[in-house]
Backbone as numpy.savetxt, mean C-alpha at the origin, in Angstrom:
# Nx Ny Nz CAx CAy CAz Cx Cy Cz
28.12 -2.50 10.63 28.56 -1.28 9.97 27.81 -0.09 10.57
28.55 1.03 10.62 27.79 2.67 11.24 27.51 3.35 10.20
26.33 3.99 10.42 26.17 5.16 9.31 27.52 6.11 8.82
27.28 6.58 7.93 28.40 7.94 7.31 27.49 8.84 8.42
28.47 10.16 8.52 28.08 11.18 9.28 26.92 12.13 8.55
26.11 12.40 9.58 24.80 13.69 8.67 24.68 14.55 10.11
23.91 15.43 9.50 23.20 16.46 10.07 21.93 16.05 10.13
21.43 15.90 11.75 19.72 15.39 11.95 18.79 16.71 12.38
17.43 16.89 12.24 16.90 18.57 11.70 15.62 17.19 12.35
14.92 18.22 13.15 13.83 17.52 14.19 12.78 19.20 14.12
12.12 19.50 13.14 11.17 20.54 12.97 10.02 20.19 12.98
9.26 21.33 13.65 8.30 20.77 14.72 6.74 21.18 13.65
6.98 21.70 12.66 5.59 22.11 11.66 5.74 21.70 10.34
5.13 21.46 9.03 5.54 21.06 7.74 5.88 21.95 7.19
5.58 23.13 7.22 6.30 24.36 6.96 7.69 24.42 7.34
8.17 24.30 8.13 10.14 24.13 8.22 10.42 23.01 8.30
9.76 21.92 7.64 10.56 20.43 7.32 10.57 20.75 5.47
9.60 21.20 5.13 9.69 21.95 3.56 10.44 22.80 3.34
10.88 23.76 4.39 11.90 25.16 3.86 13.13 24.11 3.75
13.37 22.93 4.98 14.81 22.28 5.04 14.76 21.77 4.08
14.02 21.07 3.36 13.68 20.24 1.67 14.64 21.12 0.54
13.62 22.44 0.77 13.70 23.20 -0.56 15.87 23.46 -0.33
16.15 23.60 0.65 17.83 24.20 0.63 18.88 23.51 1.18
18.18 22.25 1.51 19.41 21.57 1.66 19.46 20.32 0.33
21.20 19.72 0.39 21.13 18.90 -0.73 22.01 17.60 -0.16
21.00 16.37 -0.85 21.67 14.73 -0.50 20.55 14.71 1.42
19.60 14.90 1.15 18.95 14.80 2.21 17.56 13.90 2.27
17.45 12.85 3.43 16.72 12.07 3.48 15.31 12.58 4.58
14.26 12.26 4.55 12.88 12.64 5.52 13.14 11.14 6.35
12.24 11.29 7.71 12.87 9.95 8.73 11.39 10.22 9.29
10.60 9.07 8.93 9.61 8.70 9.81 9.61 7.99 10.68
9.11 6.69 10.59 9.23 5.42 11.32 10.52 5.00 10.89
11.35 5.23 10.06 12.81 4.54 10.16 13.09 2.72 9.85
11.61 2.22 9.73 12.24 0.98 9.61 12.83 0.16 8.56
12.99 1.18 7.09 13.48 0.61 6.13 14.55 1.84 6.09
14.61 3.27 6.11 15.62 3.93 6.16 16.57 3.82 6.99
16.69 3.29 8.21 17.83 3.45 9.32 18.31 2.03 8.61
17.84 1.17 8.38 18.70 -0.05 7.86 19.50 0.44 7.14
18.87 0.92 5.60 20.05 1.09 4.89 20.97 2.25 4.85
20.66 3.17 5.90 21.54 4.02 6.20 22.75 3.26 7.18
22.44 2.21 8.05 23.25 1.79 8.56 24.34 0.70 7.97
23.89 0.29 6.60 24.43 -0.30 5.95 25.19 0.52 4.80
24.99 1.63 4.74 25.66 2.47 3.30 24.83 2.44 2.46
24.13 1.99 2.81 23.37 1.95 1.22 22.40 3.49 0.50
22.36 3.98 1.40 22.20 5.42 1.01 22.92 6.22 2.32
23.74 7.10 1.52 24.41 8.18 2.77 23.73 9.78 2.85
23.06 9.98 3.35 22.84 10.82 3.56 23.48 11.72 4.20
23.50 13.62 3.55 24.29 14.45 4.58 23.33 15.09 5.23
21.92 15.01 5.37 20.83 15.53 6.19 20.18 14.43 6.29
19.51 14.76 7.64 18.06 13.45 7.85 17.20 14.22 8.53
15.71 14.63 8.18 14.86 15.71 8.23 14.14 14.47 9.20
13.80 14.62 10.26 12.72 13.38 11.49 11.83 13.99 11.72
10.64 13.74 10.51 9.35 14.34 10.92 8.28 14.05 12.29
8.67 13.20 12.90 7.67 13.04 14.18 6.84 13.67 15.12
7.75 15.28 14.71 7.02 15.93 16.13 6.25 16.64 14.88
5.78 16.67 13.77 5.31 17.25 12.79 3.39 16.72 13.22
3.21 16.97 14.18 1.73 16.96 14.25 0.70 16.67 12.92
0.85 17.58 12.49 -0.09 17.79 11.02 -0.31 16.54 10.17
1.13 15.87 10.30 1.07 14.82 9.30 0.46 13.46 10.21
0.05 13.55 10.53 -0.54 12.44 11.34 -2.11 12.12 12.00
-2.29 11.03 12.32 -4.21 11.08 12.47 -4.94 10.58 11.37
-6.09 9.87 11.86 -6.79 8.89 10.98 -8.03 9.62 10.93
-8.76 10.84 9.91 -9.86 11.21 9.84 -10.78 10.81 8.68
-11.92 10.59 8.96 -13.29 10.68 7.91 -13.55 11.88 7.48
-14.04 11.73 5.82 -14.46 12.83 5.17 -15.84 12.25 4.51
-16.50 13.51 3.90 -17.10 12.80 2.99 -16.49 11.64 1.86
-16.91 10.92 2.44 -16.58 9.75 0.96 -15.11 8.89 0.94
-14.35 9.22 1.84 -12.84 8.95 1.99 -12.48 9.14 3.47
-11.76 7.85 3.75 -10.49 7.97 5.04 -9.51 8.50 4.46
-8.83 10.00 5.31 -7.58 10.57 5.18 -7.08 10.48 6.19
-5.52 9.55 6.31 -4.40 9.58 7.14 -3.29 9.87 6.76
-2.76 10.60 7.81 -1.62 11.30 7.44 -0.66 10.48 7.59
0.63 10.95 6.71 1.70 10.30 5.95 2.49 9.49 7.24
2.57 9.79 8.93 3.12 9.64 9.78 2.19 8.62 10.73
0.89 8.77 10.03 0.35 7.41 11.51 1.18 6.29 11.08
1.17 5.68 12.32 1.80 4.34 12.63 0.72 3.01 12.08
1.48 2.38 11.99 0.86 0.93 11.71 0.32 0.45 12.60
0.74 0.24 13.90 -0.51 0.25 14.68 -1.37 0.81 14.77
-1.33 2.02 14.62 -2.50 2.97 15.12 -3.59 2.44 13.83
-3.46 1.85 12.87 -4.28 1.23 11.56 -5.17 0.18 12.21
-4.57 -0.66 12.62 -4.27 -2.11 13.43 -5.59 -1.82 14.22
-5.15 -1.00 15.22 -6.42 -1.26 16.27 -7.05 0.00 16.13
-7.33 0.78 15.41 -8.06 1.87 15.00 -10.10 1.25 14.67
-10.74 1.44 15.10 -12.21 1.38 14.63 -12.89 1.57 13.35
-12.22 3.25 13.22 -12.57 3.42 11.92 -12.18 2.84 10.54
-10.88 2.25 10.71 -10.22 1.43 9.74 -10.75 0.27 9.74
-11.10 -0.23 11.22 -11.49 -1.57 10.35 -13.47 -1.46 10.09
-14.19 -0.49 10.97 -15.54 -0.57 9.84 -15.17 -0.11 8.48
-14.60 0.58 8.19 -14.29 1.64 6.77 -13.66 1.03 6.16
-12.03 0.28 6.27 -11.21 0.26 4.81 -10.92 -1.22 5.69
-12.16 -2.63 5.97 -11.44 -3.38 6.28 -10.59 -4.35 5.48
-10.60 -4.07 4.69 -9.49 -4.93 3.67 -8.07 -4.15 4.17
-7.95 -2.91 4.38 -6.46 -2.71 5.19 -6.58 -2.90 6.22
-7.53 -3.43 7.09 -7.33 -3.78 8.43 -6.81 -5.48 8.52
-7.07 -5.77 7.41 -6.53 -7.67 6.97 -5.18 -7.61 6.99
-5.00 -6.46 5.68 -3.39 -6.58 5.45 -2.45 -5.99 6.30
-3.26 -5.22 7.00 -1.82 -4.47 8.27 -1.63 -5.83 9.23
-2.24 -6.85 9.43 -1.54 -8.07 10.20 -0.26 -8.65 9.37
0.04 -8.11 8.15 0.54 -9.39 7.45 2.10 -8.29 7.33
2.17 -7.20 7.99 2.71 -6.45 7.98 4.17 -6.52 8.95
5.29 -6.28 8.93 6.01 -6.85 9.51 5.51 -7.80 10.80
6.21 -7.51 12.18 5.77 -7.98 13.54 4.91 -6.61 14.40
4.37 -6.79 15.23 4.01 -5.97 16.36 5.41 -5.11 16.22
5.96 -5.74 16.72 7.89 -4.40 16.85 7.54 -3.23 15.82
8.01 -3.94 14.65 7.96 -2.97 13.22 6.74 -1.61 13.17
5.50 -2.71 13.77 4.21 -2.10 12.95 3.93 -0.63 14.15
4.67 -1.08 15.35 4.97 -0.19 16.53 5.61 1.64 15.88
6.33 1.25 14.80 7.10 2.04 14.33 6.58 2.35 13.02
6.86 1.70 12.28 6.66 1.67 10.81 5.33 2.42 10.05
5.16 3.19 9.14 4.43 4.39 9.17 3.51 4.20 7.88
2.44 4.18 7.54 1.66 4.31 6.39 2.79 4.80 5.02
2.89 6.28 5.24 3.67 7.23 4.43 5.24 6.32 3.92
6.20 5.83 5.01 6.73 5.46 5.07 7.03 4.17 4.12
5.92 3.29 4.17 5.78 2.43 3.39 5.66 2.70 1.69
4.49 3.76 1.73 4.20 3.80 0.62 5.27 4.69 0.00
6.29 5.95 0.55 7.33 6.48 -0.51 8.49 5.20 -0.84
8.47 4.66 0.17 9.62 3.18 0.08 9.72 2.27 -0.83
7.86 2.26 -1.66 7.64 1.47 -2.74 7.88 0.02 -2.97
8.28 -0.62 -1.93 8.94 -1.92 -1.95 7.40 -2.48 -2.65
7.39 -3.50 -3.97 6.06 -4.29 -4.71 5.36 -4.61 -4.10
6.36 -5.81 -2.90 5.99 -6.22 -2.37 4.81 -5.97 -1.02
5.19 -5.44 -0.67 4.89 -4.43 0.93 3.48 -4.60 0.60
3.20 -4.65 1.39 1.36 -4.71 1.30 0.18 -3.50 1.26
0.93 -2.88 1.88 0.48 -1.16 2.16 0.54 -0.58 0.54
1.21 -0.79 -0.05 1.55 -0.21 -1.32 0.33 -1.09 -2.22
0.48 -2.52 -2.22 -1.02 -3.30 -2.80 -2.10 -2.83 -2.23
-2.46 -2.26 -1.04 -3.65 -1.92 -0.52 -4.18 -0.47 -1.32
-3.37 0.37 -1.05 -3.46 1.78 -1.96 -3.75 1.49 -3.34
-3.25 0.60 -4.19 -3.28 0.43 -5.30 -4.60 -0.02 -5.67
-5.57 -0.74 -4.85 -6.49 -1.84 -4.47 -7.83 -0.65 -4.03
-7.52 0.19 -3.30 -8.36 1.04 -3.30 -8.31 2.46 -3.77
-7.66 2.62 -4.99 -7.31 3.84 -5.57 -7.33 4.82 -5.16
-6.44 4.68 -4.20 -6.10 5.91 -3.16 -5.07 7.23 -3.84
-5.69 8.08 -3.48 -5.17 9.28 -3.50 -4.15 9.76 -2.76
-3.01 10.30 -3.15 -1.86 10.56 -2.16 -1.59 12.01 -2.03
-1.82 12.54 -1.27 -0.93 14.58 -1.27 0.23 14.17 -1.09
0.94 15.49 -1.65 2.17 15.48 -1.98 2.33 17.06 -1.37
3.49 17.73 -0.56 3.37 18.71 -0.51 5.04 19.11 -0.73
5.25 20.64 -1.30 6.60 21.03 -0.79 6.26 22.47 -0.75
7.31 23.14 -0.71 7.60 24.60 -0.20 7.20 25.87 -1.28
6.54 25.38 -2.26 6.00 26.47 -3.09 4.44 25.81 -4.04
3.76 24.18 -3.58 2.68 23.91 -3.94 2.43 22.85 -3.26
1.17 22.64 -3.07 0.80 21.03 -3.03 0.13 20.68 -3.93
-0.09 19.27 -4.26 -0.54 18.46 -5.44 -1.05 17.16 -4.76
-1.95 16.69 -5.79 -2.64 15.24 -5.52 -2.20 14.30 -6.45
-2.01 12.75 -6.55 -1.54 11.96 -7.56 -2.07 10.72 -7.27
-3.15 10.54 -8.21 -3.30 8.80 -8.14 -2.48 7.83 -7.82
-3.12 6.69 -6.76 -1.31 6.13 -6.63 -1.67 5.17 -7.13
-2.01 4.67 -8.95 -1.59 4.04 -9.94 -0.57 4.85 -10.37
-0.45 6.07 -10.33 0.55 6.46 -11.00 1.65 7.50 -11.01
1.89 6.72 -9.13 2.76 7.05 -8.45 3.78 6.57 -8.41
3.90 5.09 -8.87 5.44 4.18 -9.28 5.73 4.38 -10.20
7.25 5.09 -10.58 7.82 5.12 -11.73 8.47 4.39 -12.44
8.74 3.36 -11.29 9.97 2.33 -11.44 10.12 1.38 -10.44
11.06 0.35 -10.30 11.48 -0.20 -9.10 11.23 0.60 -7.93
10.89 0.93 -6.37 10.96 1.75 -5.44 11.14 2.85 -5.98
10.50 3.54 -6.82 10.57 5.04 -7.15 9.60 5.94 -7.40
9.20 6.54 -6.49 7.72 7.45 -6.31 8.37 8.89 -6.81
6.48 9.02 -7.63 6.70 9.99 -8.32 6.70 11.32 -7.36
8.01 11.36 -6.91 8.32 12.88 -5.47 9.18 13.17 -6.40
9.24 14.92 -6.03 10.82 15.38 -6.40 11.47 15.36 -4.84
12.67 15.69 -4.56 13.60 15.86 -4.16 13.56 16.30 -2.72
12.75 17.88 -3.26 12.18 18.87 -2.20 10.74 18.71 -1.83
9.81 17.27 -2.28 8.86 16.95 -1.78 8.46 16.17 -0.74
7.18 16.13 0.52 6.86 14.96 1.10 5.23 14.20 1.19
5.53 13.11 0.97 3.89 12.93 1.30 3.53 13.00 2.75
2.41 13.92 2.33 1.41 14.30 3.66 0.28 13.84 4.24
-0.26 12.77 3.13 -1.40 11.88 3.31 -1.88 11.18 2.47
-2.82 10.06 2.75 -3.31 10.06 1.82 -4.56 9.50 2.06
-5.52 9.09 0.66 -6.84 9.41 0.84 -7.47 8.18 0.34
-8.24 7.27 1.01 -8.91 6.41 0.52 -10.41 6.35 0.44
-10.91 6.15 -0.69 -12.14 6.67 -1.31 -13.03 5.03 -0.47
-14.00 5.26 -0.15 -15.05 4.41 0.66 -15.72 3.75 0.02
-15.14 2.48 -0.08 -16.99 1.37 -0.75 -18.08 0.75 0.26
-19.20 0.98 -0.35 -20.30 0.96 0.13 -20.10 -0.64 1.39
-20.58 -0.17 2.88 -20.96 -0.86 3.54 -21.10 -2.75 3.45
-21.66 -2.76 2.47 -22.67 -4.02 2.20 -21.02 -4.85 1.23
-20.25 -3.93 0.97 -18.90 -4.53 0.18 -18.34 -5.91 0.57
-17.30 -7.14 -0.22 -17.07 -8.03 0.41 -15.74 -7.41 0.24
-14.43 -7.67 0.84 -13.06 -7.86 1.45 -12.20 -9.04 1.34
-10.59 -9.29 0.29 -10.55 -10.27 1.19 -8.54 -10.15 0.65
-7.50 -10.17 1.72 -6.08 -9.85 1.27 -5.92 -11.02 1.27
-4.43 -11.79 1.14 -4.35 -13.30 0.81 -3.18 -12.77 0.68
-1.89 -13.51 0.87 -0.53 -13.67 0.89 0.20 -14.96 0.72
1.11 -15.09 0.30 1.94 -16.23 0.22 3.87 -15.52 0.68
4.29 -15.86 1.81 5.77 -15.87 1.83 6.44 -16.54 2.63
7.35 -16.53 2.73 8.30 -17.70 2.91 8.17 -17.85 4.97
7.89 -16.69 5.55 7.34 -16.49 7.07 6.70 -15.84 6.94
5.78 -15.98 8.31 5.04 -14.47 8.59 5.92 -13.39 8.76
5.28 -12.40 7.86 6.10 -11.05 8.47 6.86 -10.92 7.72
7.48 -11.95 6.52 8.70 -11.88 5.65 7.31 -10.71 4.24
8.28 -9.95 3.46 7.20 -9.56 1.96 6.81 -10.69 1.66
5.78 -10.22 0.84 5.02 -11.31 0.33 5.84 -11.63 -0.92
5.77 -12.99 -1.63 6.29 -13.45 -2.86 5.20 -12.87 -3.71
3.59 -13.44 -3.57 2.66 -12.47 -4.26 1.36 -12.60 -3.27
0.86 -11.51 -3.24 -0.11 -11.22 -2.72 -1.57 -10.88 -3.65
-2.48 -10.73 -2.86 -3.86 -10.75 -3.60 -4.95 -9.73 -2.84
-5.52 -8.82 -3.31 -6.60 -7.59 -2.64 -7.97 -7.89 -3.67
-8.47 -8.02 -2.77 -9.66 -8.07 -3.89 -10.69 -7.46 -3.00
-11.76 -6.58 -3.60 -12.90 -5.85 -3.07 -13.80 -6.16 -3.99
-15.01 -6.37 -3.58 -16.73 -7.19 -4.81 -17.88 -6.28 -4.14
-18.26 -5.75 -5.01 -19.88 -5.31 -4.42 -20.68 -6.38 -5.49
-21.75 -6.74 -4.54 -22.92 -7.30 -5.27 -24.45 -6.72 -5.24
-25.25 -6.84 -6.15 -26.26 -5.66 -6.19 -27.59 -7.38 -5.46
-28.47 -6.94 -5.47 -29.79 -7.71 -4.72 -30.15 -9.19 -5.24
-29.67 -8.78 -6.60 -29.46 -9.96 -6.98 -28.35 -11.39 -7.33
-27.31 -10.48 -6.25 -26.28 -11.23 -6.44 -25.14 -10.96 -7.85
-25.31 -10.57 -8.57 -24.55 -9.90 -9.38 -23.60 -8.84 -9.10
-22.66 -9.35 -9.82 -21.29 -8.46 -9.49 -21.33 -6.62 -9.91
-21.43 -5.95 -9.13 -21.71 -4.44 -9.91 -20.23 -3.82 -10.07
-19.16 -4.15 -9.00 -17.92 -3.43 -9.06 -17.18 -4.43 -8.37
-15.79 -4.53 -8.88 -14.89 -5.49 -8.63 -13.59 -4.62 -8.68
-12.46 -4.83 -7.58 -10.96 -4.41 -7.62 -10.51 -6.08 -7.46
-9.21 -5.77 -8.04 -8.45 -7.42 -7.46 -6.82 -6.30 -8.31
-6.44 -7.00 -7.28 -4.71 -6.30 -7.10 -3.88 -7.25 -6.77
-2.67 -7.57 -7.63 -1.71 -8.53 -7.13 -0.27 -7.76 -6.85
-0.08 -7.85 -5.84 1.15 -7.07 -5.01 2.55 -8.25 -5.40
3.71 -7.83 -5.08 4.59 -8.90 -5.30 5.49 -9.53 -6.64
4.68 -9.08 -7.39 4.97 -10.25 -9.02 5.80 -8.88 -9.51
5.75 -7.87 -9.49 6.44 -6.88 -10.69 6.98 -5.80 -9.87
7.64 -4.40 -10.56 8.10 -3.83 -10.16 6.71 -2.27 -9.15
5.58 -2.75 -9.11 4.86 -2.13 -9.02 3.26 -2.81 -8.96
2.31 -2.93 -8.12 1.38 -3.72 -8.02 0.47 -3.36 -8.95
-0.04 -4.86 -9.43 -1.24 -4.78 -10.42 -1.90 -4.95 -10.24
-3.13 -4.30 -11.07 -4.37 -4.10 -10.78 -5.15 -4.85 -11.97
-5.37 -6.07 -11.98 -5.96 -6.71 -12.62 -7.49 -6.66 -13.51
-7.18 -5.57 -14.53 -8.68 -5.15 -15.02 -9.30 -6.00 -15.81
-8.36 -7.07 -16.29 -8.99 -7.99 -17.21 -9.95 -8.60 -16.40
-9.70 -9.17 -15.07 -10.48 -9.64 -14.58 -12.14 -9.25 -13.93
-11.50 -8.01 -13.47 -12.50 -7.02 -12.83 -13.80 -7.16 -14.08
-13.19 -7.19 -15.44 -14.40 -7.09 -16.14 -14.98 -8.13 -16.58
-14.62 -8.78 -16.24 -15.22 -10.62 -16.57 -16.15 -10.59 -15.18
-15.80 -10.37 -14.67 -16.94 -10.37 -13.41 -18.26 -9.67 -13.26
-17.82 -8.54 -13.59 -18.88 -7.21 -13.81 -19.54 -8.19 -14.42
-20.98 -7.62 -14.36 -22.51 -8.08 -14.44 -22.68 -9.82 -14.23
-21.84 -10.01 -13.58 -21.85 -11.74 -13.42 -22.45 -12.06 -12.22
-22.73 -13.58 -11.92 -23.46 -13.96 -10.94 -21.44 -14.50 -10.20
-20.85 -14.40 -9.37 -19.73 -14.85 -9.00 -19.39 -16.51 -8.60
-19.94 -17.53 -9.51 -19.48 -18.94 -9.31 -18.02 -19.55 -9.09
-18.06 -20.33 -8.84 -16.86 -21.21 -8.64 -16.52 -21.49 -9.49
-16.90 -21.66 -10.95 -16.60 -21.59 -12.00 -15.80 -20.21 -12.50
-16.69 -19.35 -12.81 -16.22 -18.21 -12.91 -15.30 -17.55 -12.41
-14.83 -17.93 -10.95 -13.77 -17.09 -10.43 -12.70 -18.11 -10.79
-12.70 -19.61 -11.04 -11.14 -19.98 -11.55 -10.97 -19.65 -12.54
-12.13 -19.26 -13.71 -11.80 -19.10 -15.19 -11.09 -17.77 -14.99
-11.57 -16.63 -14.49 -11.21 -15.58 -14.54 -9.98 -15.22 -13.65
-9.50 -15.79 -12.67 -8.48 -15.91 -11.86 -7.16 -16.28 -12.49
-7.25 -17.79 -14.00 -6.59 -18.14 -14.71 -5.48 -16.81 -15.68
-6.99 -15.82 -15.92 -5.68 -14.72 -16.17 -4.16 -14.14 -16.07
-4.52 -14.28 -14.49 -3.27 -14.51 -13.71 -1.93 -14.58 -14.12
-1.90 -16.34 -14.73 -1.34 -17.08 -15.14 0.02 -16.07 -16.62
-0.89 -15.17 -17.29 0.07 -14.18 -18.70 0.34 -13.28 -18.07
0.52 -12.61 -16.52 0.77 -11.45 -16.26 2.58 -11.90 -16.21
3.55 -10.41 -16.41 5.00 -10.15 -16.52 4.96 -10.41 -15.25
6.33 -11.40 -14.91 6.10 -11.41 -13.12 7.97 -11.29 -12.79
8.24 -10.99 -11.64 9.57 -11.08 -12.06 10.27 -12.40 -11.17
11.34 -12.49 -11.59 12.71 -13.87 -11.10 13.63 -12.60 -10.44
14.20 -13.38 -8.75 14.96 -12.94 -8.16 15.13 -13.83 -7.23
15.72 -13.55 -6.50 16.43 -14.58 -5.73 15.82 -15.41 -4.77
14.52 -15.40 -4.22 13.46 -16.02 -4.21 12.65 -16.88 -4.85
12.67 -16.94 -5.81 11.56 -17.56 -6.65 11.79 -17.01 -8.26
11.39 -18.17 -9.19 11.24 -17.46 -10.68 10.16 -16.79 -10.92
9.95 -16.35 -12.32 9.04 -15.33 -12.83 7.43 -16.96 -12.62
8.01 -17.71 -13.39 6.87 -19.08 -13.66 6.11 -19.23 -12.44
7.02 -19.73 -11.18 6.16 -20.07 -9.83 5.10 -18.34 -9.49
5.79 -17.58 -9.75 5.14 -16.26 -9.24 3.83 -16.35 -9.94
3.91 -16.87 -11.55 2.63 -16.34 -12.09 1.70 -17.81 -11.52
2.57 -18.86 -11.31 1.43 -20.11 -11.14 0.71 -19.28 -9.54
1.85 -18.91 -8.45 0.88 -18.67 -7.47 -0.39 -16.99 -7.34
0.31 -16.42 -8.50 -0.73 -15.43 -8.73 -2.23 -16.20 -9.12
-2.31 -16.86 -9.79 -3.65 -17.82 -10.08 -4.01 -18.21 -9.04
-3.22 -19.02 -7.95 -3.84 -19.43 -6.30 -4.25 -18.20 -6.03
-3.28 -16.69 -5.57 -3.69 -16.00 -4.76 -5.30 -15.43 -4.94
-4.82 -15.07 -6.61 -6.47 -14.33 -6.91 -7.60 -14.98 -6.56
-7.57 -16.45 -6.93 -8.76 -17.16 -6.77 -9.20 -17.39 -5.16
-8.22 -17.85 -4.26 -8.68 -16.84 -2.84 -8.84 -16.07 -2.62
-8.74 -15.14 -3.04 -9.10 -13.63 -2.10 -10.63 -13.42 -3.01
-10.69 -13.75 -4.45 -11.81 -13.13 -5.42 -12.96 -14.19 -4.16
-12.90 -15.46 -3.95 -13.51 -16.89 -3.54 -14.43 -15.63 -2.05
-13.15 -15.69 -1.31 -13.26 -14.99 0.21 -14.26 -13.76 0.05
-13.83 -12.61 -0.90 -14.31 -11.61 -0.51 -15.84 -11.66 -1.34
-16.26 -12.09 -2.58 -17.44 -13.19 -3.04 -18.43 -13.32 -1.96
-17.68 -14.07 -1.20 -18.65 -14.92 -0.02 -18.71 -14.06 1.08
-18.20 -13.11 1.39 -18.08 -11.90 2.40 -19.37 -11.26 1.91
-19.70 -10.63 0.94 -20.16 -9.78 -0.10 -21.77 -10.35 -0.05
-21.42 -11.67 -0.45 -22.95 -12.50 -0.08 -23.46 -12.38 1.05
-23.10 -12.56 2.12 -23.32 -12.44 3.67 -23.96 -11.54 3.84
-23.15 -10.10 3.35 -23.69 -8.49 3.76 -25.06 -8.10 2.96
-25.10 -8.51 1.92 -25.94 -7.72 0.96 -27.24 -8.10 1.40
């Protein structure tokens, strides 16, 4: 099948990819393209504009700040991949960008891209969630910042208006000495994950748990962030005990049935995933400290 006919708009600053936002209407933004050109080529959304931010400089590049990696909405997935600073700094997304389509895709396929696309699954979207990343948002009369807990509104539906784009976003830095660890289950490499697992552990001198993330990507319309667990851990020594008891949680989270798999298998393998990645990044954590 061929696309419906549009008008394609190739502006070279974020300033006139925002004026085209604010006045045109039924119009799509085109980064990496690897989930939009599909379903444009399938009908599944017709667009009568397609705004191709690429030559948009600004939005792109992997910089350090105090306290946070900011990349813009347009780096590539490779450029994550074999980037330095990503993997001393945020290596838990340097795990999950392998699990990320193929080399082809990741050639193309864009941070930003991923994350307005919202797919549960997608890993990029569990990673953000996993390190409570901050997202800019910009359009043609403000910019704004939005936690991206509470950036999914719905199934694939980020909290953008219309005439908005994301321009970056911002991941806040855990300490050095941190353990790491992503974990996946799907049907191939490279296929979404059925459910996935992020987990980040700091341990203080004595081995005790001081701060814990664990995120399960996959199971719902939007990745969870597992706080029940996080706090069973806090001030704990991290045993083998302890991480199946607390991993068992798992097991009552809402998960969903689709044509893959039921809601039941999702929550039995949410219990596998957590308890690997909590196990992995544990023993990472021990190593460093």
């Amino acid at each position: 099948m061929k696309p419906s006919l549009f008008t394609y708009h190739d502006p070279a600053t974020l300033s006139d990819a925002l004026g085209l936002l604010a006045r045109l209407d039924n119009v799509r933004p085109l980064a990496g393209g690897q989930s939009l050109m599909a379903m444009v080529n399938m009908r599944f959304v017709q667009p009568d504009h397609i705004i191709d931010l690429n030559l948009i400089d600004e939005l792109s590049g992997i910089h350090k700040i105090p306290g946070e990696i900011r990349i813009g909405a347009t780096t590539r997935q490779c450029e994550l991949e074999f980037s330095p600073m990503i993997a001393q700094d945020l290596p838990l997304l340097k795990e999950a960008i392998l699990h990320v389509g193929h080399r082809q895709t990741r050639n193309r396929g864009t941070l930003g891209g991923s994350l307005c696309h919202l797919d549960p699954s997608a890993e990029m979207v569990t990673i953000a969630a996993a390190y409570d990343a901050v997202v800019e948002i910009a359009s043609s009369v403000e910019r704004r910042e939005i936690k991206f807990h509470e950036f999914p509104l719905g199934f694939m539906m980020p909290s953008m208006a219309q005439n908005e784009l994301l321009s970056a976003v911002r991941f806040p830095l855990w300490p050095p000495e941190h353990g790491h660890a992503f974990v996946e289950f799907s049907r191939r490499h490279g296929d979404f994950a059925i459910v996935s697992a992020a987990a980040l552990i700091l341990l203080d001198s004595m081995g005790v748990v001081i701060r814990a993330s664990l995120t399960l990507g996959g199971v719902d319309v939007a990745p969870i962030r597992m706080t029940e667990i996080e706090n069973l851990l806090l001030g704990e020594k991290p045993t083998d005990v302890l991480i199946e008891y607390a991993s068992e949680r798992c097991r009552g989270i809402e998960a969903l049935s689709d044509a893959l798999t039921t809601s039941e298998y999702r929550q039995s393998l949410a219990v596998v995933m957590a308890k690997r990645a909590l196990s992995t990044a544990c023993a990472r954590a021990g190593q460093l400290r």
